[in-house]
C-alpha positions as CSV (number, residue, x, y, z in Angstrom):
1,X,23.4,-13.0,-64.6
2,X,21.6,-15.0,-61.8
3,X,18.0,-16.1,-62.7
4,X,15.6,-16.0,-59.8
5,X,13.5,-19.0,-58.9
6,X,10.1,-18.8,-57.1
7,X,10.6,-21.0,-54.1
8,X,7.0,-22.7,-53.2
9,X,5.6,-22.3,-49.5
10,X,4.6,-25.1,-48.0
11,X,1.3,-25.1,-47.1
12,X,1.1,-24.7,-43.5
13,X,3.9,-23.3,-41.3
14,X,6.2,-26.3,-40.2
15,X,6.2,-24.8,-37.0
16,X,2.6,-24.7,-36.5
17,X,1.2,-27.9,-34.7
18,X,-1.9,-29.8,-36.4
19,X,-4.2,-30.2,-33.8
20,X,-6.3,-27.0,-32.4
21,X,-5.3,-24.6,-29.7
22,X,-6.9,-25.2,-26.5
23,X,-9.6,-22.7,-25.7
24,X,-8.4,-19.6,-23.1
25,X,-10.4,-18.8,-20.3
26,X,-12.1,-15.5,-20.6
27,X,-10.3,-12.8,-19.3
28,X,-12.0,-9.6,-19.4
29,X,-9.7,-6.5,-20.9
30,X,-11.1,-4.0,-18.8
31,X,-9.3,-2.1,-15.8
32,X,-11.5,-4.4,-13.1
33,X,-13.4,-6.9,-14.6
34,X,-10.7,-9.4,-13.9
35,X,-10.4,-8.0,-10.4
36,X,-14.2,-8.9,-9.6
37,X,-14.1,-12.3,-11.2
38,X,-11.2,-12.9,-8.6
39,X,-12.6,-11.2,-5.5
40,X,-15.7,-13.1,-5.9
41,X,-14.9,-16.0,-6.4
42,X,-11.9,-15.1,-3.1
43,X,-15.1,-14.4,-0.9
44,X,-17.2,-17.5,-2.6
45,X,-13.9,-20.0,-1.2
46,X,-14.5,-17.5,2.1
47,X,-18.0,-19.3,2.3
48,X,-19.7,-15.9,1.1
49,X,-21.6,-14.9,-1.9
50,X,-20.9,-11.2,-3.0
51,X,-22.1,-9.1,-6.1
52,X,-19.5,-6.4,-6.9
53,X,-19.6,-3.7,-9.3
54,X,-17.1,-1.3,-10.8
55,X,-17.8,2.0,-9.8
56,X,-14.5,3.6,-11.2
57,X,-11.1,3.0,-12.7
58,X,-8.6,5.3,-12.7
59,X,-5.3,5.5,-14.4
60,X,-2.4,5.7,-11.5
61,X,1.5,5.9,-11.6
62,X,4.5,6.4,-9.5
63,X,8.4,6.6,-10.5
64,X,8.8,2.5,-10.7
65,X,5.0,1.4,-11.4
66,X,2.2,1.9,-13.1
67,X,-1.1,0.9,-12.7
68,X,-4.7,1.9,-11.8
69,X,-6.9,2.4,-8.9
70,X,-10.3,0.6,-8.7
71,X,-13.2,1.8,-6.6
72,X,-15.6,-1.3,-6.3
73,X,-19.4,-1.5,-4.4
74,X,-20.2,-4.7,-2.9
75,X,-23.2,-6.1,-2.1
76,X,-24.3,-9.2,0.2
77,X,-26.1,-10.0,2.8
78,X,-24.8,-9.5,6.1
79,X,-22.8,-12.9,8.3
80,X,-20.3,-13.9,10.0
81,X,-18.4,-14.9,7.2
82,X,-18.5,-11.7,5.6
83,X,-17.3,-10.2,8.8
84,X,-14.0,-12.1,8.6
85,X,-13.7,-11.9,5.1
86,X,-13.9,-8.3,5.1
87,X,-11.7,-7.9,7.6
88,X,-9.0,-10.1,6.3
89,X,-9.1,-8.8,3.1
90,X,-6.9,-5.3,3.3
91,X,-4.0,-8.8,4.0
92,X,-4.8,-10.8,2.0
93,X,-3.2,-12.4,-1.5
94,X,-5.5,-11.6,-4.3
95,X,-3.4,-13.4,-7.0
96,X,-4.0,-11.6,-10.9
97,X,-1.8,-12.8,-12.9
98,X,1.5,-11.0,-14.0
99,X,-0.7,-7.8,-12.2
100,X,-0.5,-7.1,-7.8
101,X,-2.6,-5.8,-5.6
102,X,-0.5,-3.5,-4.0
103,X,-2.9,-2.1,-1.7
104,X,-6.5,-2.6,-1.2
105,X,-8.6,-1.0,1.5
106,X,-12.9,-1.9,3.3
107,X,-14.5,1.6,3.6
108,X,-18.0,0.3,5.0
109,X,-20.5,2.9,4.5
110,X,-23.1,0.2,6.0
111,X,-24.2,2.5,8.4
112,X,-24.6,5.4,5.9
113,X,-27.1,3.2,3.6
114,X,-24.4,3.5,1.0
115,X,-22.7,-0.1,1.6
116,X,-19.2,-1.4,1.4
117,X,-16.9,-0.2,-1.1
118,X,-13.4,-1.4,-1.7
119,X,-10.5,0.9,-3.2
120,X,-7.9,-1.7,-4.8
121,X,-4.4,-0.5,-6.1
122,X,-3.3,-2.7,-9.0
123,X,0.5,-2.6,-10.4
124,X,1.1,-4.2,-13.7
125,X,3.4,-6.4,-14.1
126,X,5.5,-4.2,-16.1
127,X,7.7,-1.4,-14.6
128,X,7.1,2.2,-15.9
129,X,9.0,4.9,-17.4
């Protein structure tokens, strides 16, 4: 008969390093949050200053992706920069990570009183089912 022998643990993981973790940026876990933090700060290099707000996320999918949709209001006061920004946008990189922008489209409802709104298709970086 074998006798079993309590082996110690050491006590911290060898493969653990001493010194702390470096702090993550914050990256917000919601459907757009993420999205706005990049968009503004896309229209800040731009030379604008815009406040955007999430109206709606939806869940979206087709037979390689899957993803959501993002309807967004934006808000700032009316130049030349945010002429060209606006216009470029629809073609332009927004850069998220492992995520795209697969599509992203300027409705401007300016004229209406209702303001600009953007509708941004975002694919995760992970293929679906």
């Amino acid at each position: 008969m074998t006798a079993l022998v309590r082996i110690p643990r050491p006590a911290r993981a060898p493969h653990m390093p001493d010194t702390p973790l470096p702090r993550r940026r914050h990256r917000p876990a919601d459907g757009g949050g993420r999205l706005v933090q990049v968009l503004v700060a896309h229209a800040a290099r731009a030379g604008c200053r815009v406040a955007i707000e999430i109206v709606s996320v939806t869940p979206w999918s087709s037979a390689t992706f899957v993803g959501s949709v993002a309807t967004l209001a934006l808000t700032a006061a009316p130049c030349p920069a945010l002429a060209r920004w606006l216009a470029a946008l629809p073609e332009a990189e927004i850069p998220l990570g492992r995520d795209l922008v697969a599509d992203l489209a300027v409705e401007d409802r300016r004229a209406a009183g209702d303001g600009v709104r953007l509708c941004v298709l975002i694919c995760n970086g992970a293929a679906g089912t």
